[in-house]
Each structure stands twice: as structure tokens, then as C-alpha cells.
ZATIDO-102335 format. One line per field, with one value per residue (C-alpha): residue number from 1; x, y, z. Coordinates in nm, 2 decimals. Layout:
REM residues N
num	c(NUM,...)
X	c(X,...)
Y	c(Y,...)
Z	c(Z,...)
//
This chain:
REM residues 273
num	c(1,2,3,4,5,6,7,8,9,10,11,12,13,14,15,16,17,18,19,20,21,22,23,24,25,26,27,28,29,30,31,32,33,34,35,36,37,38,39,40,41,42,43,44,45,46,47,48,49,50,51,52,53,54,55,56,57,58,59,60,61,62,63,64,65,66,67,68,69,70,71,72,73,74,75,76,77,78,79,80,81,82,83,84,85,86,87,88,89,90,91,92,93,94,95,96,97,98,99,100,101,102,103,104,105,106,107,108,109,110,111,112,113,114,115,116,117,118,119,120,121,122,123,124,125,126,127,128,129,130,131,132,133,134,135,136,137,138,139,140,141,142,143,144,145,146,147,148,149,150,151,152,153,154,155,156,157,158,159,160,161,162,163,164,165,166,167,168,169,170,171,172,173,174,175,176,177,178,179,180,181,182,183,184,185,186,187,188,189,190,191,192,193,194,195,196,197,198,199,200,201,202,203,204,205,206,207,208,209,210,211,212,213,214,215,216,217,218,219,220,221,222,223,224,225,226,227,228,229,230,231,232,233,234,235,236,237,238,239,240,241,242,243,244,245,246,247,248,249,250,251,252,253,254,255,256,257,258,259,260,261,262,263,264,265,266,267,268,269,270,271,272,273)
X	c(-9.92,-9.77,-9.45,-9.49,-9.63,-9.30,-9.07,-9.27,-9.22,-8.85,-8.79,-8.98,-8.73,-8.43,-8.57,-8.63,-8.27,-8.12,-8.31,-8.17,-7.86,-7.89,-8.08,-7.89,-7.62,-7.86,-8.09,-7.71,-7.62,-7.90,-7.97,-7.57,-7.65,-7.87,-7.67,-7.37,-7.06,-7.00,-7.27,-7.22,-6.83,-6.98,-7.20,-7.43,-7.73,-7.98,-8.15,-8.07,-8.19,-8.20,-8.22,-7.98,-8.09,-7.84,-7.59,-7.72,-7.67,-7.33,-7.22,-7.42,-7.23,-6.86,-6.87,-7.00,-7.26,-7.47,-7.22,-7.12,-7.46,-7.53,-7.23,-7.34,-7.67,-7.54,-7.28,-7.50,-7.81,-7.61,-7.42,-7.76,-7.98,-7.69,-7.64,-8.04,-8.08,-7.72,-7.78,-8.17,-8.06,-7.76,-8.00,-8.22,-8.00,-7.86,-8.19,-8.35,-8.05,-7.93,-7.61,-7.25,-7.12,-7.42,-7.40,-7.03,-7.08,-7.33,-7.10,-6.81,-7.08,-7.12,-6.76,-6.78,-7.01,-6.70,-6.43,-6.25,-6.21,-5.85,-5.81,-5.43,-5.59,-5.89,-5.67,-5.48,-5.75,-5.95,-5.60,-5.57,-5.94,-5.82,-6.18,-5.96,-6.07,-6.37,-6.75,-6.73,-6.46,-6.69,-7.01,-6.85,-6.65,-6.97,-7.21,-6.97,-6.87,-7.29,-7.33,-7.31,-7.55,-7.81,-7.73,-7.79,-8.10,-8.24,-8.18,-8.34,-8.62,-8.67,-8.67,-8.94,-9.15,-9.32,-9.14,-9.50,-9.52,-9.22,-9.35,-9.70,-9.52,-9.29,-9.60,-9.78,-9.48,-9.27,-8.86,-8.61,-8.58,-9.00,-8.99,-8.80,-8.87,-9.23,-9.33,-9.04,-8.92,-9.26,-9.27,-8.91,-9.07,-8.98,-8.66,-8.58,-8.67,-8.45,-8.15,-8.18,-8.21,-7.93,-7.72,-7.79,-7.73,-7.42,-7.30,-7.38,-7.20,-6.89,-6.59,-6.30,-6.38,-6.42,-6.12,-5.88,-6.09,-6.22,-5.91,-6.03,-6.25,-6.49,-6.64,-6.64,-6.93,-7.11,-6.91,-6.56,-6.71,-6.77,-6.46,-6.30,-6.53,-6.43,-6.06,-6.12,-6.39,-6.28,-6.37,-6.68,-6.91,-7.24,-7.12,-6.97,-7.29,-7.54,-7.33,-7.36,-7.74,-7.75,-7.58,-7.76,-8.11,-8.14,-8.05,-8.31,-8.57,-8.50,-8.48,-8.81,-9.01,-8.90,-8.85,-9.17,-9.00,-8.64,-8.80,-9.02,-8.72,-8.48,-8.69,-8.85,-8.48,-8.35,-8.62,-8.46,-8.12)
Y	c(-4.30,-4.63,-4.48,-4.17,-4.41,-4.63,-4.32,-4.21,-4.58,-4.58,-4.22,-4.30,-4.63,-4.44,-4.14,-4.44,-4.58,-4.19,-4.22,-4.55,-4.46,-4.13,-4.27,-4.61,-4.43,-4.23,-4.53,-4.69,-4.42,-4.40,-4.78,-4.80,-4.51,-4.70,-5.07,-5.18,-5.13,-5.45,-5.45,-5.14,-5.23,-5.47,-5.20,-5.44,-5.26,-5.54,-5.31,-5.32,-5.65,-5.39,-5.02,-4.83,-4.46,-4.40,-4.40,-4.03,-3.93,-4.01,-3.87,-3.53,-3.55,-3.68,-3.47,-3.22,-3.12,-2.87,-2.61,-2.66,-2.69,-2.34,-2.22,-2.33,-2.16,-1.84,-1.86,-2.00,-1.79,-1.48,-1.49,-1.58,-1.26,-1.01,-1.13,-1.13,-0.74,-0.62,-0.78,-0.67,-0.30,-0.33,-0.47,-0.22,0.07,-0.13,-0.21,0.19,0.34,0.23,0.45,0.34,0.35,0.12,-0.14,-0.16,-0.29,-0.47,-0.63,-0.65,-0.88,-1.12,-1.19,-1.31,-1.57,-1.75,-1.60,-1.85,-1.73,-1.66,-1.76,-1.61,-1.25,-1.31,-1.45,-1.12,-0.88,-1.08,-1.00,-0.64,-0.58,-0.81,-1.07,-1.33,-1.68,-1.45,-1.55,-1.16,-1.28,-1.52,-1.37,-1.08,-1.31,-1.57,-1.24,-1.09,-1.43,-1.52,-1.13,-1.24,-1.49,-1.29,-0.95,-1.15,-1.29,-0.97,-0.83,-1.00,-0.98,-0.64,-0.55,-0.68,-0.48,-0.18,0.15,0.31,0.15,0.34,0.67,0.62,0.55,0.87,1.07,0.90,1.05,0.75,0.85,0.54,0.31,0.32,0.29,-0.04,-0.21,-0.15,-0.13,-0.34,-0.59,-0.76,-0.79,-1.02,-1.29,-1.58,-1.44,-1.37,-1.74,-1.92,-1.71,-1.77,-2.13,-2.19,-1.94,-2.12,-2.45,-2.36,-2.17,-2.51,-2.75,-2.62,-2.74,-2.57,-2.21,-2.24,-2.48,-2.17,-1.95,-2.06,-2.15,-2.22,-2.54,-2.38,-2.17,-2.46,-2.59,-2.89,-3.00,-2.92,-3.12,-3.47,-3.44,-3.40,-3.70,-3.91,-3.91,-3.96,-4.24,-4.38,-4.71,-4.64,-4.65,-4.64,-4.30,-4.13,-4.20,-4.06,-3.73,-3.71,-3.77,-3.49,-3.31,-3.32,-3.37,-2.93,-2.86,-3.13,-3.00,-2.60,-2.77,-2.94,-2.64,-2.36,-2.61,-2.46,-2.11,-2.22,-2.30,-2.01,-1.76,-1.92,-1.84,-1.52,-1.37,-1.53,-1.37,-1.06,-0.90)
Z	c(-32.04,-31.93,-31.98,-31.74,-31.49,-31.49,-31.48,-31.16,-31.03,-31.17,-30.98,-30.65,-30.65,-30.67,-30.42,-30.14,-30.25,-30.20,-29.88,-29.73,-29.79,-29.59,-29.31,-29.27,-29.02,-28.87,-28.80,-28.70,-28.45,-28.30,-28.20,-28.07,-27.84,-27.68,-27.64,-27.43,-27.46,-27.63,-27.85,-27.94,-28.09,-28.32,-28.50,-28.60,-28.71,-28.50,-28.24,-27.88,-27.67,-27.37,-27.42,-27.21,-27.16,-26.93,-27.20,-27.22,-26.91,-26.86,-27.21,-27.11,-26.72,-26.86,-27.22,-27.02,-27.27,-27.07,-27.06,-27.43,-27.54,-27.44,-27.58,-27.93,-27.82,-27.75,-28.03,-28.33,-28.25,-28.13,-28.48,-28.69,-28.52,-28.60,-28.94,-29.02,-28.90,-29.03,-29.36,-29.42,-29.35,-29.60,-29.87,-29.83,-29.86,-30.18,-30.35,-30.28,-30.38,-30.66,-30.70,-30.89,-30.51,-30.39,-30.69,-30.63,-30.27,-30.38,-30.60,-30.33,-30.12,-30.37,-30.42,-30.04,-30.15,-30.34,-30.19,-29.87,-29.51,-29.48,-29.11,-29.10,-29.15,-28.94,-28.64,-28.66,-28.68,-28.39,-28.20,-28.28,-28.14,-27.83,-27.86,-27.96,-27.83,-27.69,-27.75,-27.90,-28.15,-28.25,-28.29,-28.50,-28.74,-28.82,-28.83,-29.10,-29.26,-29.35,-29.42,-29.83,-29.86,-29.62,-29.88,-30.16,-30.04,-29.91,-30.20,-30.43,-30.19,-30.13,-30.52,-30.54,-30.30,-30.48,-30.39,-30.39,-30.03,-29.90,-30.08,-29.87,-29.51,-29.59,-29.67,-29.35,-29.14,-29.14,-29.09,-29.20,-28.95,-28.85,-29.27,-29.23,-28.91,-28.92,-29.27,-29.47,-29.21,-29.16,-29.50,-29.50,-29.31,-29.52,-29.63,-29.21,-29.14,-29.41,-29.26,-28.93,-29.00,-29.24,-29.00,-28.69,-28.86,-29.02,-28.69,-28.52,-28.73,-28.80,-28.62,-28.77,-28.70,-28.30,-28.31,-28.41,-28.23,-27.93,-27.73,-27.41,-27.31,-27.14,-27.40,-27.63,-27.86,-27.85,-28.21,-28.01,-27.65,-27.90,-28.04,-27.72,-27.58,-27.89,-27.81,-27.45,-27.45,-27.81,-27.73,-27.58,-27.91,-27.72,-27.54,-27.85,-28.02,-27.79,-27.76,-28.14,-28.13,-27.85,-28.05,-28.37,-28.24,-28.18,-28.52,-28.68,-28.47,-28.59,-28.92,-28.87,-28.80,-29.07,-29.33,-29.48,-29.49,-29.65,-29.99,-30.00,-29.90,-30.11,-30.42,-30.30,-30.26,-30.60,-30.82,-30.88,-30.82)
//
């Protein structure tokens, strides 16, 4: 007994250790966003004598933020809707129909779960279709790029929904798309919620994608508009840190409120496949 007690001590030790460590430079960007300029080179981790809020507004007017900030908007959560409804269809059509064709490109999906993006082909194809360095090129190539992961998930997910329902919706007069969007769909909630999230967040964060793509300024992210700030304001530590707050404070707050669903969709869409 004594010994299970001092392995749950020893564990919750190391858990608020794991946590420090993680939350040290968050705790560390945050208080420089809000100090002077000079304080704010020292990166001392003694909070702010004075709290300068205006730091923010002039990283959101000179990093001009707004404009980005929409673009990840439109980008991240165009690119997470397409790949939810594009990849629930597929899985369904995979998991009902379980031909040699079907389990073949059910198979071809899960190689793109390992497989790299080859950014040499995709530049060329996004050139052919003329939507290079557009918000279309974009959208298509994160949409297809997730469309993997969401098959896989759905997938699993799906199986395990008894085929008696779709039997008694066909009988009820139900064709195939009231079958799926009104009978099937609803069903996906948790599995829908955890992809939107991780879609959006990983549409959000990434960096290297819009930098080859995206090649004009004005249809740039908020991860492309801080790096741009950075090289600009590089000494300026109190204004590079409050456009990096701005700039993660969306995705922790999307995080925050469908962190219930990623568990619960994660292991609802591994159970079977």
C-alpha cells in the first residue's frame, strides 16, 4: 500500500516537473510581451514593474496581424471543413463496401499517413491547375494532405456502426446522401470534432507549406507575418513576443474547448479498421 502511494507521489513529481518545463517559456513569453524594450532583452523571467499593453497594438498595427490573422482563418478552417466532409464520405464508401478495389484504396490512404509531401511535385501540379500562390492552391493541397489521417479515423469509426441502421433508413425511403448526412454524419460527432481541431491546428502552425506556396505578402498567415516581424523588429523582444502570443492564443482557445472530443475520437476511430 505504502508503496503505490509513493509511486503516485514519485509520478505526480515528475508530471509537475514535465509541466514546468513546458510552461517556463510560455510563462517567459508572455511576461516579455508585456515589459520594455530593455527589460524585455534581458529575458529575465521577474514580471514586468509596468505592464505595457500597448506592446500589442503596435505588433498587431506594424506586423500587420489583422489581415494575416484572417488569412490563417480562412486557410486553416477552409482546409479542416473540406477535409472532414471529403474524408467521412470516402470512409464510408470504404467501410460499406468492402470490395478488393475498396480495401486497396483503403490501403493507398494509409500509406499517406507515412509517406512525405514531395513539395517539387506539388509545386508543379499547383502550376498546371494555375492556383499557385492562390488561397485555392492552398486549401486543395492541406484538404488532400490531412485526407489520411481523417480516412483512417472515419474508418475505424464507422465500422463500428451497425449496418442494420442503414438497412432501416433505406427501407424508410432514405437515398445515399440523406443515408449519410442525416442518419451517419450525426453519428461522427466526436470523430468530426477531433479533425477539425487537429486540422485547424496543424493548418495553423505550419510555416513551411505557405512559405513555398503562398508567394505573395498579402495572403500571408499569421506564422509567415511573425516571421517577417522577427527579422524586421529583431531587437524588439517585447514586440516579437506579443505577436507570438497573438498568434498562439486562437489555437489554445480551439484547443481548450474540443479537448473533451480529441480523446474520445481518437479512440472511437482506432477501435476497428
Amino acid at each position: 500500500m505504502k508503496r503505490k502511494i509513493m509511486n503516485k507521489i514519485l509520478l505526480g513529481i515528475i508530471a509537475w516537473l514535465i509541466s514546468l518545463i513546458i510552461l517556463a517559456p510560455v510563462y517567459l513569453l508572455i511576461i516579455n510581451s508585456l515589459k520594455d524594450r530593455t527589460a524585455a532583452s534581458l529575458m529575465a523571467l521577474t514580471p514586468p514593474e509596468v505592464f505595457h499593453w500597448e506592446n500589442y497594438l503596435t505588433a498587431i498595427k506594424e506586423g500587420r496581424l489583422v489581415r494575416s490573422f484572417l488569412n490563417s482563418m480562412l486557410l486553416a478552417g477552409s482546409s479542416a471543413i473540406i477535409n472532414v466532409f471529403t474524408a467521412s464520405m470516402a470512409a464510408f464508401v470504404l467501410s460499406r463496401r468492402r470490395s478488393r478495389i475498396n480495401k486497396a484504396i483503403y490501403y493507398f490512404f494509409l500509406i499517406g499517413l507515412v509517406a512525405p509531401l514531395n513539395y517539387i511535385t506539388v509545386i508543379r501540379t499547383l502550376q498546371v491547375f494555375n492556383i499557385m500562390g492562390s488561397y485555392q492552391g492552398f486549401i486543395a493541397l492541406y484538404s488532400g494532405w490531412l485526407m489520411p489521417f481523417g480516412v483512417f479515423l472515419y474508418y475505424g469509426f464507422i465500422s463500428t456502426i451497425p449496418r442494420e441502421l442503414d438497412e432501416a433508413a433505406i427501407i424508410d425511403g432514405c437515398n445515399s446522401f440523406t443515408l449519410f448526412f442525416k442518419v451517419i454524419f450525426p453519428l461522427l460527432k466526436p470523430v468530426t470534432i477531433t479533425l477539425l481541431i487537429l486540422n485547424f491546428m496543424n493548418a495553423w502552425n505550419d510555416f513551411q507549406t505557405p512559405l513555398y506556396i503562398l508567394n505573395r505578402s498579402t495572403r500571408w498567415p499569421m506564422t509567415l507575418a511573425v516571421y517577417n516581424f522577427y527579422g524586421q523588429r529583431l531587437a524588439d523582444w517585447q514586440l516579437v513576443s506579443a505577436t507570438i502570443v497573438l498568434t498562439v492564443v486562437p489555437v489554445v482557445i480551439i484547443f481548450i474547448i474540443g479537448q473533451r472530443y480529441i480523446i474520445s475520437g481518437m479512440t472511437s476511430g482506432a477501435v476497428k479498421g
